[in-house]
C-alpha positions as a Python dict, from the first residue, in 0.01 Angstrom:
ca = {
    (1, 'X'): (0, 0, 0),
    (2, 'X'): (-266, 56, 256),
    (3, 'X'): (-606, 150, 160),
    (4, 'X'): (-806, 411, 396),
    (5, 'X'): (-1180, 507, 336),
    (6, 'X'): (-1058, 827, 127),
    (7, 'X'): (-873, 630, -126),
    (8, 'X'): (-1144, 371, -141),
    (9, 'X'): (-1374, 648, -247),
    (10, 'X'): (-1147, 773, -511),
    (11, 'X'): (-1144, 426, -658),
    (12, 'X'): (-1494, 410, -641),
    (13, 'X'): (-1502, 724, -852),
    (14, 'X'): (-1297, 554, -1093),
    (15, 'X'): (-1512, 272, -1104),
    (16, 'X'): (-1816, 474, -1199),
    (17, 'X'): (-1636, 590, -1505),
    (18, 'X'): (-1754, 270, -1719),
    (19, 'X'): (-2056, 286, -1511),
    (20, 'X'): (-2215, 648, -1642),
    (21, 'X'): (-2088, 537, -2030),
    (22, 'X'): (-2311, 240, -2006),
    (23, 'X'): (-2616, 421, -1835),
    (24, 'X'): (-2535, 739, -2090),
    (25, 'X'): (-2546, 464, -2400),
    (26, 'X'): (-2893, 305, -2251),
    (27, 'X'): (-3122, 523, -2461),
    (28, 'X'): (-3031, 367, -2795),
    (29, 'X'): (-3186, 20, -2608),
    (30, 'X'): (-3519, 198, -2471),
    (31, 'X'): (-3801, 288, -2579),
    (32, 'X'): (-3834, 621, -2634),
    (33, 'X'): (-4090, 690, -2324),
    (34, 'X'): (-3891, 502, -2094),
    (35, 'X'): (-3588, 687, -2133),
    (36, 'X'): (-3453, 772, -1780),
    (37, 'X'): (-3043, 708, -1874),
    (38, 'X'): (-2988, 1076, -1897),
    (39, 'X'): (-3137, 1120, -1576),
    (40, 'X'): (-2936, 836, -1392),
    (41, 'X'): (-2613, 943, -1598),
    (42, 'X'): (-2648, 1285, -1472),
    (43, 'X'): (-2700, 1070, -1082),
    (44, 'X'): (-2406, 916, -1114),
    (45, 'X'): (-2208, 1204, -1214),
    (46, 'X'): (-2339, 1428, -914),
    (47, 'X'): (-2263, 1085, -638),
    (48, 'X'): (-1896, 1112, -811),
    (49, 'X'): (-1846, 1482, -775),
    (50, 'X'): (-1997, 1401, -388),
    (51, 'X'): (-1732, 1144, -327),
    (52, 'X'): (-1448, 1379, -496),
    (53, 'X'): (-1539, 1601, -189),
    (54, 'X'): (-1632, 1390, 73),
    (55, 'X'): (-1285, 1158, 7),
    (56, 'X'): (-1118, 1513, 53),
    (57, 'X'): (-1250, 1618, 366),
    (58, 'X'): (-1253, 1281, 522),
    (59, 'X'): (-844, 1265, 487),
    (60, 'X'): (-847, 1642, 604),
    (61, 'X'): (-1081, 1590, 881),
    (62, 'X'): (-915, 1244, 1030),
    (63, 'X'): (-549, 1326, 883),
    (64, 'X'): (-630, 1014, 654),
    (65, 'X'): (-409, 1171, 410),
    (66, 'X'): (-99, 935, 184),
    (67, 'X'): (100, 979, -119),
    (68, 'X'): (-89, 735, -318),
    (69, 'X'): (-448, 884, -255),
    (70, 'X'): (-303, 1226, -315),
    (71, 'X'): (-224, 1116, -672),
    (72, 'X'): (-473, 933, -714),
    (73, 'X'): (-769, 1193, -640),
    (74, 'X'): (-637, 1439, -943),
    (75, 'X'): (-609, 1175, -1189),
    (76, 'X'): (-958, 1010, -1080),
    (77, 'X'): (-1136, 1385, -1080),
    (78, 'X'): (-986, 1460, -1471),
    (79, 'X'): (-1093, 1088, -1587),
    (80, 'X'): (-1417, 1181, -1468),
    (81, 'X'): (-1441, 1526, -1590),
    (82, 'X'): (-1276, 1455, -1962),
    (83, 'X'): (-1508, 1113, -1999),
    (84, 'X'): (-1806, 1283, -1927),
    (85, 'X'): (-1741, 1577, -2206),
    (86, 'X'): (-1623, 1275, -2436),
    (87, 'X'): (-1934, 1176, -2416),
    (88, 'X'): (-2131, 1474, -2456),
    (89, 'X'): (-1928, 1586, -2754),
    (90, 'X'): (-2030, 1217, -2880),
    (91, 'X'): (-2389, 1257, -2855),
    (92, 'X'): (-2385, 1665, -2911),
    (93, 'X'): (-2096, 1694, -3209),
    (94, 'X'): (-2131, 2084, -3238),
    (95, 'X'): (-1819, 2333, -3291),
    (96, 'X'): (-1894, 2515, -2935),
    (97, 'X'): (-1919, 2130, -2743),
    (98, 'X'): (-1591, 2041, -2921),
    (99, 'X'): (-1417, 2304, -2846),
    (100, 'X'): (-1519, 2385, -2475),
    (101, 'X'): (-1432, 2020, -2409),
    (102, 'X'): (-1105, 2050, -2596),
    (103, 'X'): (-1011, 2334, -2351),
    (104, 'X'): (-1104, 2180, -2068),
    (105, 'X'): (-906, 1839, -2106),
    (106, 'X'): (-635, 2001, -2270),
    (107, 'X'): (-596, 2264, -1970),
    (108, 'X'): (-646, 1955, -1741),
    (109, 'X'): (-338, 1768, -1920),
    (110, 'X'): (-70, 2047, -1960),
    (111, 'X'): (-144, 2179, -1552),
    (112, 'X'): (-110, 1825, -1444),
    (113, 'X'): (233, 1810, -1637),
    (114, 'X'): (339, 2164, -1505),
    (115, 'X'): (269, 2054, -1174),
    (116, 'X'): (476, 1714, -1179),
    (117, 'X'): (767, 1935, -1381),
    (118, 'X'): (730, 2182, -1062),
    (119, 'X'): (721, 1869, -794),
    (120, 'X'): (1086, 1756, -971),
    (121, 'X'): (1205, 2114, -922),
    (122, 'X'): (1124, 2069, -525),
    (123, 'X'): (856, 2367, -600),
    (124, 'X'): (534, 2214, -592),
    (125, 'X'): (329, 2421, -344),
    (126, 'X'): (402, 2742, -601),
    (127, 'X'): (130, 2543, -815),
    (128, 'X'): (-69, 2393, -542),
    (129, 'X'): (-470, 2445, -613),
    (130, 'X'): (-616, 2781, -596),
    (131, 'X'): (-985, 2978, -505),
    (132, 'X'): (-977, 3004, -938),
    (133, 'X'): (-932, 2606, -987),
    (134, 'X'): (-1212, 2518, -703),
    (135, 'X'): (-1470, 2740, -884),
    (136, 'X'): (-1355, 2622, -1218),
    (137, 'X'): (-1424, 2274, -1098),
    (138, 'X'): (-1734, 2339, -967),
    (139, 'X'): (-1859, 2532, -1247),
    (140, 'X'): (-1766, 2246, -1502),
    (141, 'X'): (-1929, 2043, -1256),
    (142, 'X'): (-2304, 2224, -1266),
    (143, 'X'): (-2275, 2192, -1644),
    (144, 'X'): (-2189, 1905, -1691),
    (145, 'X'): (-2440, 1764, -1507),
    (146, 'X'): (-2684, 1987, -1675),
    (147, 'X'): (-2617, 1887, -2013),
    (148, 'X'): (-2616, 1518, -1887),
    (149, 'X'): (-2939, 1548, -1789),
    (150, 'X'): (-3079, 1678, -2145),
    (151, 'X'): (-3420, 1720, -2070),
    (152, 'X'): (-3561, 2060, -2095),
    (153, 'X'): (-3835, 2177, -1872),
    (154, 'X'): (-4173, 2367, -1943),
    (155, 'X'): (-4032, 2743, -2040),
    (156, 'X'): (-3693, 2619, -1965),
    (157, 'X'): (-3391, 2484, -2241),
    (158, 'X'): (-3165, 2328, -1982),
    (159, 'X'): (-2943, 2220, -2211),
    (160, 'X'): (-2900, 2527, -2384),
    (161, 'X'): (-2849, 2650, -1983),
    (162, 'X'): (-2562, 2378, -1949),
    (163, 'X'): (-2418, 2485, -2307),
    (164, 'X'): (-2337, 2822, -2143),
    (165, 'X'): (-2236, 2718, -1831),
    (166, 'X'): (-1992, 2520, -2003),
    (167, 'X'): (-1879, 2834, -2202),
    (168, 'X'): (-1810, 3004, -1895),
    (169, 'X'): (-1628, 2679, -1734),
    (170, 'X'): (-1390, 2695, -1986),
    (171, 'X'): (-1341, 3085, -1973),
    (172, 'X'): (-1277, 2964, -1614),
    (173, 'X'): (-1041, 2698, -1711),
    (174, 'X'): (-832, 2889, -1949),
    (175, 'X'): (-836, 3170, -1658),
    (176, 'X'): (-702, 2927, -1381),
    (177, 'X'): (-456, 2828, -1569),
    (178, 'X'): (-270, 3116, -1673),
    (179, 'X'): (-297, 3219, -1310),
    (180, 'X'): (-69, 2835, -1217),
    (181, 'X'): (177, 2965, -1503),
    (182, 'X'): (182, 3244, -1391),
    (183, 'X'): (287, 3139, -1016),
    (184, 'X'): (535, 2913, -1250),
    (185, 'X'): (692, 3142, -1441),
    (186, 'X'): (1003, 3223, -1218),
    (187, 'X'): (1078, 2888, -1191),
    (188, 'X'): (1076, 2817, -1569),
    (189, 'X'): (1255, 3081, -1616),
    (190, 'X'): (1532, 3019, -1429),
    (191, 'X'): (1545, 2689, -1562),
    (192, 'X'): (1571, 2815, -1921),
    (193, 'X'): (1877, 3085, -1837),
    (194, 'X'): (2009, 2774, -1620),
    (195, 'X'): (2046, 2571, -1960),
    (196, 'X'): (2159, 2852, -2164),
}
């Protein structure tokens, strides 16, 4: 297996992961006035999401592109995504964080499957990523990092900002993916009056 810069970046992304739970877990160490984890949690989510786009257009850009960095990226972007609203629902344990983070991961899970069931059916590109997914992504992006950060500014709840926009990420999630089962639909139908 040869490793190009795009795949190195995805692992990098991956290797974050225990990276923002230990900054995110700092406060309970600090004194309450030198509490800057949130902040450098919310950093280290924001250089991820960077290197989930940069890794992207790098293998685009210089046709850097192989089968093991192309699934690797998805898996590396939904460990980052579904860690970061672990932890969240963790520190936060409300009904609306539970279940906004339940849709997300679960929505992230049962695409990923339809999209390997489509691959063995030689249909793949019917479920390939659309305009819906990219702004789903980067609107569960925004609020994530807004709620990692967790400090509100003068005349401003931030956090209650990032509870919305979290809201609306997973209207957005549950939105993109009934438009990929939709596009799938033919083909699991057919494969149900196939068996019959």
């Amino acid at each position: 297996m040869h490793l190009n810069l795009p795949t190195i970046l995805t692992l990098f992304r991956i290797v974050l992961l225990p990276v923002i739970v230990v900054v995110f877990y700092l406060p309970e160490y600090q004194p309450a006035s030198a509490r800057w984890s949130n902040i450098a949690a919310a950093g280290i989510f924001i250089a991820a999401a960077i290197t989930d786009w940069l890794d992207g257009w790098i293998a685009r850009r210089y046709n850097m592109t192989s089968a093991f960095g192309a699934f690797l990226d998805p898996v590396a972007d939904k460990l980052m995504v579904a860690t970061a609203l672990v932890l969240l629902v963790q520190q936060n344990p409300t009904p609306l964080m539970a279940v906004t983070s339940a849709v997300i991961i679960g929505r992230e899970i049962s695409i990923s499957a339809l999209r390997e069931w489509m691959a063995e059916l030689g249909q793949r590109a019917k479920v390939g990523v659309a305009w819906i997914g990219k702004l789903k992504t980067a609107m569960q992006i925004v609020a994530i990092v807004v709620c990692l950060h967790q400090r509100d500014l003068p005349e401003l709840r931030l956090y209650r900002i990032g509870e919305g926009l979290l809201v609306v990420a997973a209207a957005l999630t549950i939105w993109s993916a009934l438009v990929y089962v939709r596009a799938a639909w033919p083909a699991l139908r057919d494969a149900d009056n196939g068996r019959a």
